[in-house]
MIGURO-482087 format. One record per residue (C-alpha): z, y, x; residue in three letters; residue number from 1. Coordinates in Angstrom, 3 decimals. Example, Ala and Ser with C-alpha at 12.3 -4.5 7.8 and 13.67 -1.06 7.14 Angstrom:
<nodes>
+----------+----------+----------+-----+-----+
!       up !    north !     east !   r !   k !
+----------+----------+----------+-----+-----+
!    7.800 !   -4.500 !   12.300 ! ALA !   1 !
!    7.140 !   -1.060 !   13.670 ! SER !   2 !
+----------+----------+----------+-----+-----+
</nodes>
This chain:
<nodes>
+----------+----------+----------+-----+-----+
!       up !    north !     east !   r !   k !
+----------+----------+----------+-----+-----+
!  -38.551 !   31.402 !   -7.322 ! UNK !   1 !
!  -36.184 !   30.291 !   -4.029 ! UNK !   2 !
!  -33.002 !   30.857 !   -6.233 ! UNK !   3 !
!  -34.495 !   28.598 !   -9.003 ! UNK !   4 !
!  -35.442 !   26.177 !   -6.565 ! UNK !   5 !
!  -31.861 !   25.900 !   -5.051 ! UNK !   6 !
!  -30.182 !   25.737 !   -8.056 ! UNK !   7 !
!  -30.164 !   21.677 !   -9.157 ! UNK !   8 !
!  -28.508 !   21.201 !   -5.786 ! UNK !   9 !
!  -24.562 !   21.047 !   -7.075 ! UNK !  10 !
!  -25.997 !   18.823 !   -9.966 ! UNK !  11 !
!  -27.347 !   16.202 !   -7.682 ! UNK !  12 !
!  -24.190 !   16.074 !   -5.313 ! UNK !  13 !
!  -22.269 !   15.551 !   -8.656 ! UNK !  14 !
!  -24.683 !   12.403 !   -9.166 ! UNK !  15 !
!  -21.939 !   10.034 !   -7.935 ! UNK !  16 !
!  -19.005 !   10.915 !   -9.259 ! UNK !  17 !
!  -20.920 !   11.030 !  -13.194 ! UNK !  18 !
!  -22.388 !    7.460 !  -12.396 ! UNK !  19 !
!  -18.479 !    6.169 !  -12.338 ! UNK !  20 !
!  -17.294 !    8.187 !  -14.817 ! UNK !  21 !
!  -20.269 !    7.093 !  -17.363 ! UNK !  22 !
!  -19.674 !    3.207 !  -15.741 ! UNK !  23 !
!  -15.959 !    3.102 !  -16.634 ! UNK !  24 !
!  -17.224 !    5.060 !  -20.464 ! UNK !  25 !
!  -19.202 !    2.086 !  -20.857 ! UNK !  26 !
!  -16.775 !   -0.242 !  -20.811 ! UNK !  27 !
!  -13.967 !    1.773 !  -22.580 ! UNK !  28 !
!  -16.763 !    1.586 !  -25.465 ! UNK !  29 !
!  -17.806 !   -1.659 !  -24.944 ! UNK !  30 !
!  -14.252 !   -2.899 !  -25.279 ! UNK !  31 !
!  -13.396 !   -0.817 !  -28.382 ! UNK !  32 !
!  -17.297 !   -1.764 !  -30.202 ! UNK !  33 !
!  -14.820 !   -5.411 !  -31.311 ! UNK !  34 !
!  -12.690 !   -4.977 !  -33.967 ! UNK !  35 !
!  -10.028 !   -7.942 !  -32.952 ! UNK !  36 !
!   -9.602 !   -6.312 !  -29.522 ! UNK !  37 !
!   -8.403 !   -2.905 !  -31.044 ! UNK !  38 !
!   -6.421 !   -4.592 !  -33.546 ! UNK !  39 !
!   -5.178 !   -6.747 !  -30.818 ! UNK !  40 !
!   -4.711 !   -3.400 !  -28.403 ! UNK !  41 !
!   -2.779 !   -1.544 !  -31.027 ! UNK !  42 !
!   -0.303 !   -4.621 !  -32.222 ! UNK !  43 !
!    0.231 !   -5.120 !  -28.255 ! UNK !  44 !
!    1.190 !   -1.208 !  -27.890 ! UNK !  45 !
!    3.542 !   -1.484 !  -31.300 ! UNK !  46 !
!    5.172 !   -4.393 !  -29.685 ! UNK !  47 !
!    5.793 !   -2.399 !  -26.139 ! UNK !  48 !
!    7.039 !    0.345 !  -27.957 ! UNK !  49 !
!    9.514 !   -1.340 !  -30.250 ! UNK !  50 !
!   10.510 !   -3.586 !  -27.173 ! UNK !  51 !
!   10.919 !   -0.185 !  -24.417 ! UNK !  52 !
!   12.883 !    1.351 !  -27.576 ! UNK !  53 !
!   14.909 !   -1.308 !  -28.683 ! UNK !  54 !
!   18.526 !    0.147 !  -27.512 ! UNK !  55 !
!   17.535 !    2.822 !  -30.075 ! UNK !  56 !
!   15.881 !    1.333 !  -32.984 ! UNK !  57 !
!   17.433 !   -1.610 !  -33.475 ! UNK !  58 !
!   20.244 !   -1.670 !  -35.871 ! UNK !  59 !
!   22.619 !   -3.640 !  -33.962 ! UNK !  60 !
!   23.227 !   -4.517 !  -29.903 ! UNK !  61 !
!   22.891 !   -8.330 !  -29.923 ! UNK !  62 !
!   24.555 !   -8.494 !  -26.526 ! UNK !  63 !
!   27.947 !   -7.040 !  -28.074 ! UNK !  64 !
!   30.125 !   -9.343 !  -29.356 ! UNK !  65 !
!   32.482 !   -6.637 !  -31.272 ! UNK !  66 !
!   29.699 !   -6.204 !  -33.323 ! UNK !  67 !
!   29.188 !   -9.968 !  -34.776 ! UNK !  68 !
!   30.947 !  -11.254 !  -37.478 ! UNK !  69 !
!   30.886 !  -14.930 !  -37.726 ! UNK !  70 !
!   31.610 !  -14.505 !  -41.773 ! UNK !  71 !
!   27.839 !  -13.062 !  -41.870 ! UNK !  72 !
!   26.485 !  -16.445 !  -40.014 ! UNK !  73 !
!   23.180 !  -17.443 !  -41.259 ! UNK !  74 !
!   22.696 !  -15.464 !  -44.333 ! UNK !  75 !
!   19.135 !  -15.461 !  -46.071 ! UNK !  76 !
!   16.890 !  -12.341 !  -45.256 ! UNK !  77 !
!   17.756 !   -9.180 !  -47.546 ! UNK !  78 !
!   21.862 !  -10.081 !  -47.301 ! UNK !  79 !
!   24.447 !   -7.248 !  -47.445 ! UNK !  80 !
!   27.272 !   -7.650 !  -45.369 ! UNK !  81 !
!   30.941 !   -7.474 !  -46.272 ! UNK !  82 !
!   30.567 !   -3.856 !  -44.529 ! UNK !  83 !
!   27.413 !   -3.200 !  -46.559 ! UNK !  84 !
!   24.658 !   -3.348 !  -43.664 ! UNK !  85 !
!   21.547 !   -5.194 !  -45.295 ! UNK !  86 !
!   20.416 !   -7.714 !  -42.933 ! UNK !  87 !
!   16.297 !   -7.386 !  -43.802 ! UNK !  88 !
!   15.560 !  -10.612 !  -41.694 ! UNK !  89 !
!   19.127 !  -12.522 !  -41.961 ! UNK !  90 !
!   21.090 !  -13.668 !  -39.933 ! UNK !  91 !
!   22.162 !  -16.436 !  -36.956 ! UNK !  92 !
!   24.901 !  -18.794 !  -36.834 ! UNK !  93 !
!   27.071 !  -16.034 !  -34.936 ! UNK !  94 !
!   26.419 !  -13.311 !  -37.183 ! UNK !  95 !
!   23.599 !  -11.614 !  -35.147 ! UNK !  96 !
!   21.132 !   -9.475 !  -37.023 ! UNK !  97 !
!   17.727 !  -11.675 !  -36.409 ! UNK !  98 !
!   16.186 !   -8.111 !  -36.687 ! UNK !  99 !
!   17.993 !   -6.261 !  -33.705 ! UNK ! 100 !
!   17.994 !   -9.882 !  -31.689 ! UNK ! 101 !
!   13.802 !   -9.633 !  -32.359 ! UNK ! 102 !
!   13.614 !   -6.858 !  -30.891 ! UNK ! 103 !
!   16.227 !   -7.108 !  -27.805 ! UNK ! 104 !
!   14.165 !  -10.221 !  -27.329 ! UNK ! 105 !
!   10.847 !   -9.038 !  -27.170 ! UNK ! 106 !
!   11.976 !   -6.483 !  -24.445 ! UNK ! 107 !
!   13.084 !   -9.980 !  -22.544 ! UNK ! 108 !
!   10.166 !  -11.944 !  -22.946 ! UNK ! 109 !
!    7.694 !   -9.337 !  -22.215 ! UNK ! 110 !
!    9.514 !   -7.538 !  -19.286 ! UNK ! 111 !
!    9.729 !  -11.006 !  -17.932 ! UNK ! 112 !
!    6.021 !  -11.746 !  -18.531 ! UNK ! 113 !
!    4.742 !   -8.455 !  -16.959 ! UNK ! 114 !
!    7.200 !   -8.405 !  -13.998 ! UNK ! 115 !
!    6.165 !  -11.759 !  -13.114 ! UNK ! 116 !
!    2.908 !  -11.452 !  -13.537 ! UNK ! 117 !
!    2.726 !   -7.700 !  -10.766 ! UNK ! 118 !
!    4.192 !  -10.097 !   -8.082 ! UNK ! 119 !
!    2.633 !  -13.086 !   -8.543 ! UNK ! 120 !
!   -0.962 !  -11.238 !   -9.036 ! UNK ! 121 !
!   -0.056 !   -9.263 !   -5.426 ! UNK ! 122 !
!    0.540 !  -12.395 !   -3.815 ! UNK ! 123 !
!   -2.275 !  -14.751 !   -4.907 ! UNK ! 124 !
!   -4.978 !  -11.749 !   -4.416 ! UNK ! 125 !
!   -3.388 !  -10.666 !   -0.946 ! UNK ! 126 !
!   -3.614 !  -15.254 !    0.098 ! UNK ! 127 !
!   -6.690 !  -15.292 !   -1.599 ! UNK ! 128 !
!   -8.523 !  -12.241 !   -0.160 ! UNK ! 129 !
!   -7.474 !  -12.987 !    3.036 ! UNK ! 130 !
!   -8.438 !  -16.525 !    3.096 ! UNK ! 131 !
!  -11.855 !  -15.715 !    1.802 ! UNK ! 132 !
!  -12.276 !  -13.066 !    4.728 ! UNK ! 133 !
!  -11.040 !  -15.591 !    7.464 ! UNK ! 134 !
!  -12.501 !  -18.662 !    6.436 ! UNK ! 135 !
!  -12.806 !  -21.706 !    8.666 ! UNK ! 136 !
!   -9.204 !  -23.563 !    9.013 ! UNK ! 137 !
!   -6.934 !  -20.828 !    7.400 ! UNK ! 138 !
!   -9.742 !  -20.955 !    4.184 ! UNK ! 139 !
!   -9.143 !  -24.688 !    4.214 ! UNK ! 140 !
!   -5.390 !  -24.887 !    4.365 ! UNK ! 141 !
!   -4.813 !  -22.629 !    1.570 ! UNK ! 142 !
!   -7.289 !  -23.918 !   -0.881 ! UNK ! 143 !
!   -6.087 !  -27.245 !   -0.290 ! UNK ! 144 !
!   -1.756 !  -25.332 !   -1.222 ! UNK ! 145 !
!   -3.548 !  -24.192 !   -4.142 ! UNK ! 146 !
!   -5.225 !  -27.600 !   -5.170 ! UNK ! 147 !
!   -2.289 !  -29.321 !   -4.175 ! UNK ! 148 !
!   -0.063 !  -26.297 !   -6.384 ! UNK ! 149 !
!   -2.377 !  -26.687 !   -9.358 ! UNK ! 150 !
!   -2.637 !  -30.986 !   -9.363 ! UNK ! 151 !
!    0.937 !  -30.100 !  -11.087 ! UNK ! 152 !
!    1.917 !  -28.767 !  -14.817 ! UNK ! 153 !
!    3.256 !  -25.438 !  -14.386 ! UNK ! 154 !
!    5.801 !  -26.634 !  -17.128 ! UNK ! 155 !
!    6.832 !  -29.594 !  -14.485 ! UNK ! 156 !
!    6.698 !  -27.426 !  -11.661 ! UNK ! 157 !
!    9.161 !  -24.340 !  -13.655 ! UNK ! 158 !
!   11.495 !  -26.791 !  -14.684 ! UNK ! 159 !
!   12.293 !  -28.393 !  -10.732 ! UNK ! 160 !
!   12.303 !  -25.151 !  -10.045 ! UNK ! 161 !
!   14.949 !  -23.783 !  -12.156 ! UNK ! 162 !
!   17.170 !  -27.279 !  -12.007 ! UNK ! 163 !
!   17.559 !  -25.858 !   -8.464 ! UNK ! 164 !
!   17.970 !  -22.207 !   -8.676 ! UNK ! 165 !
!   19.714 !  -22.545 !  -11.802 ! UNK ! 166 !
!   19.645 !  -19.749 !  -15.044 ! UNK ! 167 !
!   19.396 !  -16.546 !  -14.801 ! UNK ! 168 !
!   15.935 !  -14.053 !  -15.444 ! UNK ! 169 !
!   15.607 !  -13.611 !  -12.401 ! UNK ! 170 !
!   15.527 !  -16.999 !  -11.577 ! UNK ! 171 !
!   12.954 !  -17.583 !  -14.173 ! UNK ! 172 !
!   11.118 !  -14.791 !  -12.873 ! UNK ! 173 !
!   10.932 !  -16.662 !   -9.455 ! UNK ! 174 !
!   10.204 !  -19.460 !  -11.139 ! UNK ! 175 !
!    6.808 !  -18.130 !  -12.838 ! UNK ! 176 !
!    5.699 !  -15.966 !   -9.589 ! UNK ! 177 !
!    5.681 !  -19.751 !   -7.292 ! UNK ! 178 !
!    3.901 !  -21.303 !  -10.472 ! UNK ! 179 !
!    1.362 !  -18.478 !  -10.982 ! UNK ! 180 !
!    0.195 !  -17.314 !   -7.525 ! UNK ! 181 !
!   -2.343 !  -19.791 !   -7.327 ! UNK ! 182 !
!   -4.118 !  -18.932 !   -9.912 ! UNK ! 183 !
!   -5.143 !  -15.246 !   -8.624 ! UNK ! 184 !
!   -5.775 !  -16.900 !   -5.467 ! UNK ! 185 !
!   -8.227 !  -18.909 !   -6.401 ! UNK ! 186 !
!   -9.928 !  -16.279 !   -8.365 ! UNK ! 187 !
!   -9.757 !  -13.377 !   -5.650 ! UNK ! 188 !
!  -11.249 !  -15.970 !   -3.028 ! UNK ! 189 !
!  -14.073 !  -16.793 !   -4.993 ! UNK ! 190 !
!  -15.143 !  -13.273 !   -5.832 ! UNK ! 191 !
!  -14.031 !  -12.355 !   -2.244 ! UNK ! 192 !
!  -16.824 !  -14.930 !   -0.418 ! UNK ! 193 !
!  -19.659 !  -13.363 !   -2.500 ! UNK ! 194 !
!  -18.235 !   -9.933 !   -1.767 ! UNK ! 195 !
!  -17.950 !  -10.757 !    1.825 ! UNK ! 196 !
!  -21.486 !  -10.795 !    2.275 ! UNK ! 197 !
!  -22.796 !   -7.522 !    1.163 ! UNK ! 198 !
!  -23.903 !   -4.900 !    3.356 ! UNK ! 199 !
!  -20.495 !   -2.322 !    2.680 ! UNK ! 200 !
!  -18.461 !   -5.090 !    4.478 ! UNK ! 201 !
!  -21.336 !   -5.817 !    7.713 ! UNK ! 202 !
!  -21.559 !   -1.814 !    7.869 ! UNK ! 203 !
!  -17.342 !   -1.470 !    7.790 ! UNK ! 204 !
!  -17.846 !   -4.339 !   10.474 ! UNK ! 205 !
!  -20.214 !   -2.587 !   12.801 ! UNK ! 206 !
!  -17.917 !    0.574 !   12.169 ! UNK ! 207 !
!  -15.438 !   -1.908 !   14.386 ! UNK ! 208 !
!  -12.827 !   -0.867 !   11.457 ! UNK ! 209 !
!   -9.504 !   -3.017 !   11.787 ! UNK ! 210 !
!   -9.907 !   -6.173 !    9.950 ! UNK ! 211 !
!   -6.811 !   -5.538 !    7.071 ! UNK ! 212 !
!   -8.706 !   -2.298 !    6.372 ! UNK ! 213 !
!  -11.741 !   -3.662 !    5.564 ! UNK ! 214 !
!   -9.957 !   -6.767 !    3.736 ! UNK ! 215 !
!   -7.316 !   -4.932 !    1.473 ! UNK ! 216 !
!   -9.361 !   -0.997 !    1.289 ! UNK ! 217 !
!  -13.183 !   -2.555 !    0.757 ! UNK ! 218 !
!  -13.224 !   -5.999 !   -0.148 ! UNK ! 219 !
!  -10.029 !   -6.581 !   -2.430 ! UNK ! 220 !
!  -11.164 !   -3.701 !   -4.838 ! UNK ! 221 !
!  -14.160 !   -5.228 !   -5.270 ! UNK ! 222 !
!  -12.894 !   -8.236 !   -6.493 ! UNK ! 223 !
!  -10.990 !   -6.545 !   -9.189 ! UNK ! 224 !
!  -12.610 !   -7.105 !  -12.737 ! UNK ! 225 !
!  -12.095 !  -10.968 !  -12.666 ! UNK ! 226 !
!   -8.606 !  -10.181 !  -11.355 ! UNK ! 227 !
!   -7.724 !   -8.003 !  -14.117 ! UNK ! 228 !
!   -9.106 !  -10.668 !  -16.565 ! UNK ! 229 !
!   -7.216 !  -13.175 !  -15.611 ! UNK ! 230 !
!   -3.909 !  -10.901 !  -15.144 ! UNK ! 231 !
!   -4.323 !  -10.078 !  -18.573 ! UNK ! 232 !
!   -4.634 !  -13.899 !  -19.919 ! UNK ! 233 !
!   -1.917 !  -14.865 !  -17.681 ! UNK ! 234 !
!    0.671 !  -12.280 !  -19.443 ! UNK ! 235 !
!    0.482 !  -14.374 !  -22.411 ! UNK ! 236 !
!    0.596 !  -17.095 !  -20.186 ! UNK ! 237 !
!    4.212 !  -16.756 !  -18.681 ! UNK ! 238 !
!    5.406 !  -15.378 !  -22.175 ! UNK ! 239 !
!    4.809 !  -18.857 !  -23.383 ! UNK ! 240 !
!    6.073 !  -20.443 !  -20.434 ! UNK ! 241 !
!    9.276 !  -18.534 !  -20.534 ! UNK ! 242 !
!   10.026 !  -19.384 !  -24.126 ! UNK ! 243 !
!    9.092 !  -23.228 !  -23.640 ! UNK ! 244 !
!   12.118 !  -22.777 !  -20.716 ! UNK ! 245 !
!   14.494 !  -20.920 !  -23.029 ! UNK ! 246 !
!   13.921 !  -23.589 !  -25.733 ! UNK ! 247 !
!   14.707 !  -26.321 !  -23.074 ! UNK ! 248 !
!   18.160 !  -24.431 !  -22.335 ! UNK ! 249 !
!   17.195 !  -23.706 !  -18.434 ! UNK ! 250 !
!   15.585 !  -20.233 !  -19.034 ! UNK ! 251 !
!   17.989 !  -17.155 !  -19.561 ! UNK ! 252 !
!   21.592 !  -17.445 !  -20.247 ! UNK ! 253 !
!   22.689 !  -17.260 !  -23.391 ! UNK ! 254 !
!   23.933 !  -13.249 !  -23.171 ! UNK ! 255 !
!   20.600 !  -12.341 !  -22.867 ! UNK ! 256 !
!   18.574 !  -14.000 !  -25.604 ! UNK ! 257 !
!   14.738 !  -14.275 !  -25.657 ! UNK ! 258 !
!   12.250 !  -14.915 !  -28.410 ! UNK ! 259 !
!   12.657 !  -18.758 !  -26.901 ! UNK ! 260 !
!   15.983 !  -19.264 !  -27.339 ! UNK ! 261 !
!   16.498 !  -17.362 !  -30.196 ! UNK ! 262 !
!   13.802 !  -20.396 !  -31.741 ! UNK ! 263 !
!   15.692 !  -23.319 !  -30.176 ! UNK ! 264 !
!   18.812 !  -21.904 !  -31.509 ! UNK ! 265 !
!   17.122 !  -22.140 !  -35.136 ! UNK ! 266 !
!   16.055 !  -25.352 !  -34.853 ! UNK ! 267 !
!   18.793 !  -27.392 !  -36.039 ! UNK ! 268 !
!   18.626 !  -25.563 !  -39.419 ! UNK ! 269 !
!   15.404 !  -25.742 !  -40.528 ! UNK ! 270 !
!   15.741 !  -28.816 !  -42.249 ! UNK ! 271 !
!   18.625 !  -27.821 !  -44.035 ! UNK ! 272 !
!   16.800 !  -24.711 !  -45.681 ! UNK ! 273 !
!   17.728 !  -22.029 !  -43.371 ! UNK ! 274 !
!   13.844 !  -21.120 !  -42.024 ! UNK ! 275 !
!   14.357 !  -17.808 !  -41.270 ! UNK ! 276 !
!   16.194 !  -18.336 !  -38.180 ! UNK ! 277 !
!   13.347 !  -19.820 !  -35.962 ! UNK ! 278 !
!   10.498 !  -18.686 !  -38.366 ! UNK ! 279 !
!   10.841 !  -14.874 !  -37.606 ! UNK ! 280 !
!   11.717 !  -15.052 !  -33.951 ! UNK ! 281 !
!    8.057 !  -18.080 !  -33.953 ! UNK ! 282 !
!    6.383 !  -15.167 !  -35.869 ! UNK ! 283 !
!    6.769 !  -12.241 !  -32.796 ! UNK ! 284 !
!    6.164 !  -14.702 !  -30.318 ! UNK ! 285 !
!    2.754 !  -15.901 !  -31.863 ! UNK ! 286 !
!    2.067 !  -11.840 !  -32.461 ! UNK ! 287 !
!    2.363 !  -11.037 !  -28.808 ! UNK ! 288 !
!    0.393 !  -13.893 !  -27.559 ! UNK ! 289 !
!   -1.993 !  -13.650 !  -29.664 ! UNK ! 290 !
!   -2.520 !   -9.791 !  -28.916 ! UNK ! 291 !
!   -2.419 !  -10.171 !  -25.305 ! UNK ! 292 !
!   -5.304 !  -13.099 !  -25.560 ! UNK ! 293 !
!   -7.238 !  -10.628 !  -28.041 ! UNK ! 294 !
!   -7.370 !   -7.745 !  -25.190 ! UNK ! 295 !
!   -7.516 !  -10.517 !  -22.259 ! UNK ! 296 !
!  -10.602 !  -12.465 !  -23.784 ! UNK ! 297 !
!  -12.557 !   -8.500 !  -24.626 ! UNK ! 298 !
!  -11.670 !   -7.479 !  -20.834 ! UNK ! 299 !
!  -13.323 !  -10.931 !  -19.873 ! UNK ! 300 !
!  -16.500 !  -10.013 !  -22.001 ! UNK ! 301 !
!  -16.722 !   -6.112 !  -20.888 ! UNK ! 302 !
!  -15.922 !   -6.918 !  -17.468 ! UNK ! 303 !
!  -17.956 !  -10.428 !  -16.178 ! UNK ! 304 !
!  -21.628 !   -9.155 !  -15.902 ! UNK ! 305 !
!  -22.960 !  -12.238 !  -16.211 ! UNK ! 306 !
!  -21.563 !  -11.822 !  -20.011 ! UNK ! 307 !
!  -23.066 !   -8.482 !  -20.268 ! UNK ! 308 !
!  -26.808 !   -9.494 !  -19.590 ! UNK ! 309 !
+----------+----------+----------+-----+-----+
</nodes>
């Protein structure tokens, strides 16, 4: 009878670690319980794929100019060459395969759209976490940045920005961190005051635990779910922003084409017939935003719990 009696013991220590496991199960199911968001979540992971892999799959390097022939300048999708390459998607005024420049493009766009989305995400929840903890004066000064920083279109702000840096992606990377930070601030503060009053954070205080411990090790993970929302909706976000700035002309140079430029480049000759120039290149564009928003807006539904009452 003792034995029996001792034996639910390693079951109930395991109690904590199951109720995460079965918490983060929940949402995995939640999220995939909407059809749009798995469609959305597998065109998104086609997309990275072809994009990570396009030095292998694509049928022709864009960025080499031995490999152009200006005799094969905007022909209609389904063209042979004069070497006898079919051209599936047709070509550009240069001669570049609108496939293989697809492709090279969406590696741009989205690598741009990611990177600058980590570092602007780090910086906003770092200011806004730490403002939130604070309070007082240093709470005050940096809402009133971020006001001040989001009184302005981000388009406005992007284009200053890059008539002073000047072209380049990393320049336009810059460009979308300065535009974007406030955004994450202003949604890790306001999850960060509520959070800042629980009992975890007055315990890690009377636990005299240095203060960017309990900020950035307690209270920052806490504030994670809206975070990740809006990190995911803000992908998209800069995508869109970085094409509108390659369309202008002030985005990337012109040896690295993205899905943006590739469109303005187009433009001029879709009223004489030739469509396919800026209609494929609109088409991926419009497929990864749309994607991204699919997965951003589940994540917003699975993740805000005032949703899931």
């Amino acid at each position: 009878m003792s034995e029996q009696a001792a034996t639910p013991a390693p079951a109930a220590a395991a109690r904590p670690t199951d109720k995460g496991e079965s918490l983060l199960l929940r949402h995995v199911a939640a999220f995939f319980e909407s059809p749009l968001a798995v469609i959305g979540l597998a065109g998104l992971v086609v997309l990275v794929i072809l994009a990570l892999a396009a030095s292998f799959i694509a049928p022709q390097n864009p960025y080499d100019l031995a490999q152009l022939d200006i005799m094969d300048g905007t022909l209609p999708p389904g063209s042979e060459s004069l070497a006898g390459y079919t051209y599936w998607l047709g070509t550009d005024e240069q001669g570049r395969d609108l496939l293989s420049a697809i492709l090279y493009g969406l590696r741009i766009s989205l690598g741009v759209g990611a990177i600058s989305v980590v570092i602007a995400c780090a910086v906003g929840a770092s200011v806004g976490v730490i403002a939130a903890y604070a309070g007082g004066r240093i709470d005050n000064f940096v809402m009133r940045v971020v006001d001040l920083q989001l009184s302005f279109p981000a388009i406005l702000v992007a284009l200053v920005l890059l008539a002073v840096f000047g072209r380049g992606v990393d320049k336009v990377i810059i460009a979308l961190v300065i535009v974007q930070w406030a955004y994450y601030a202003r949604t890790v503060r306001g999850s960060a005051l509520v959070e800042r009053r629980r009992d975890y954070i007055e315990a890690a205080r009377c636990l005299a635990l240095p203060k960017n411990r309990i900020v950035f090790r307690h209270l920052l993970p806490n504030c994670l779910p809206p975070l990740i929302v809006v990190a995911t909706v803000q992908v998209a976000h800069a995508i869109a922003l970085e094409s509108t700035l390659s369309f202008l002309g002030v985005g990337v140079p012109v040896t690295e084409p993205s899905l943006g430029m590739l469109i303005a480049k187009g433009y001029d000759y879709l009223l004489s017939g030739k469509y396919w120039i800026s209609t494929f290149p609109g088409i991926a564009l419009v497929a990864a935003i749309v994607a991204i928003n699919l997965v951003g807006d589940r994540l917003r539904d699975v993740l805000n719990p005032r949703l899931s009452r």
